[in-house]
N, C-alpha and C positions, 0 to 999 in steps of 0.2 A: 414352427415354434417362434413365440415373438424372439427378439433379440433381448440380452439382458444387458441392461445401463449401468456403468462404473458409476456406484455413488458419487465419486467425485466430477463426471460431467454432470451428473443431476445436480451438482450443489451449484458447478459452475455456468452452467445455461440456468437454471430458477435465479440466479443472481443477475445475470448478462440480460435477461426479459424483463426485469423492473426499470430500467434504463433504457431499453427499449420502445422510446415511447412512438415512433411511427410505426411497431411493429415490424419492420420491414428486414427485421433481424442482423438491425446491424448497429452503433452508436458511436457519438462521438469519439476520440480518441482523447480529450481531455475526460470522460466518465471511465476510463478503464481504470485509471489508480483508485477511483472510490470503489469499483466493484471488486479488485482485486483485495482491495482492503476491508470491504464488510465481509470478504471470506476468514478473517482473521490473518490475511497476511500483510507482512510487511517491508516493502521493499524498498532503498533508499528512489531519489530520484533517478538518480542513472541507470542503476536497476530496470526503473520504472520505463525509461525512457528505449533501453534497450529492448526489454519486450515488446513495447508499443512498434518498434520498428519491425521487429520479426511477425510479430502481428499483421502490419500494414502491406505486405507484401511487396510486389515490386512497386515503385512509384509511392508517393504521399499522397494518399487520398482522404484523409482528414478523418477517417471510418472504418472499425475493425467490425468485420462480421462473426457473427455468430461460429459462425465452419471455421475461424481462425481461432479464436478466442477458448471456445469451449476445450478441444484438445491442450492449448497450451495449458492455458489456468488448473486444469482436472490432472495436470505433471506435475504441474509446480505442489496441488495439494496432497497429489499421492507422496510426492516424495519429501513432503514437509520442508519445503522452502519458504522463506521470509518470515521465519515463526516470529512474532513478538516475544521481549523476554520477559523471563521468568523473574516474580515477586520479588523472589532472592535477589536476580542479577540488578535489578531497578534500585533494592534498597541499598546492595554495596557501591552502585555508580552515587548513590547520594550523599554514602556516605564519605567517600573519594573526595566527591566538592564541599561534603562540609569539614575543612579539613580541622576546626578548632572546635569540633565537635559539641554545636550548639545544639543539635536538633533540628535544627532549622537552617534556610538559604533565606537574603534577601532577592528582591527585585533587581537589585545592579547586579550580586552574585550569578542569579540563575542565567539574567541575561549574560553575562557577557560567557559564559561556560556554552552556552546554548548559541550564540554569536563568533566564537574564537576560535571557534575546533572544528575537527569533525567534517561533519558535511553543515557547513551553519545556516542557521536560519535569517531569514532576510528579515527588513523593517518590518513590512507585511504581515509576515509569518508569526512573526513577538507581537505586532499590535492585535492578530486576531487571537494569539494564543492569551493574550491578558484581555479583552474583553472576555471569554470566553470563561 
């Protein structure tokens, strides 16, 4: 009898194969926070950075393979790790920084909230997220 596939490595090998692009079942290690993140998770960088190591196995080879990847990510989705928040939690963080409850943040507000704290965003980070 075939074997039967935990939805969740199916979600995370069809995701780990579009990024895949020589096939050869394995990609970058700067592509895993995008794949890890079009599964709707979200992990800070260090987060980020500690998987990618557990992934990488012994030594730095610049490339997680498939056979690494698929088990860890298909944990992380089973057991609902790095959820994005909820509506709710988004609208009360906004409304935290608006604290003279305009409705609304400026450009200097959002930056320096989004710059000051936290794990903050670099120049980069602010110049793409305002093009954008």
């Amino acid at each position: 009898t075939p074997a039967i596939e935990c939805p969740f490595t199916k979600l995370a090998t069809e995701a780990f194969l579009v990024f895949d692009a020589l096939n050869n079942e394995s990609v970058d290690v700067r592509e895993v926070g995008t794949i890890i993140r079009s599964l709707g998770c979200c992990p800070s960088e260090s987060e980020l950075q500690h998987l990618v190591t557990a992934m990488e196995g012994e030594g730095t080879t610049q490339f997680v393979t498939l056979q690494k990847f698929a088990p860890t990510v298909s944990g992380i989705l089973q057991q609902k790790r790095f959820q994005s928040a909820t509506e709710d939690l988004i609208l009360r963080a906004f409304q935290t920084l608006d604290s003279e409850r305009k409705g609304y943040l400026t450009k200097k507000e959002l930056e320096s909230s989004l710059t000051g704290s936290g794990e903050p965003f670099s120049a980069d980070e602010m110049e793409e997220m305002w093009t954008a």
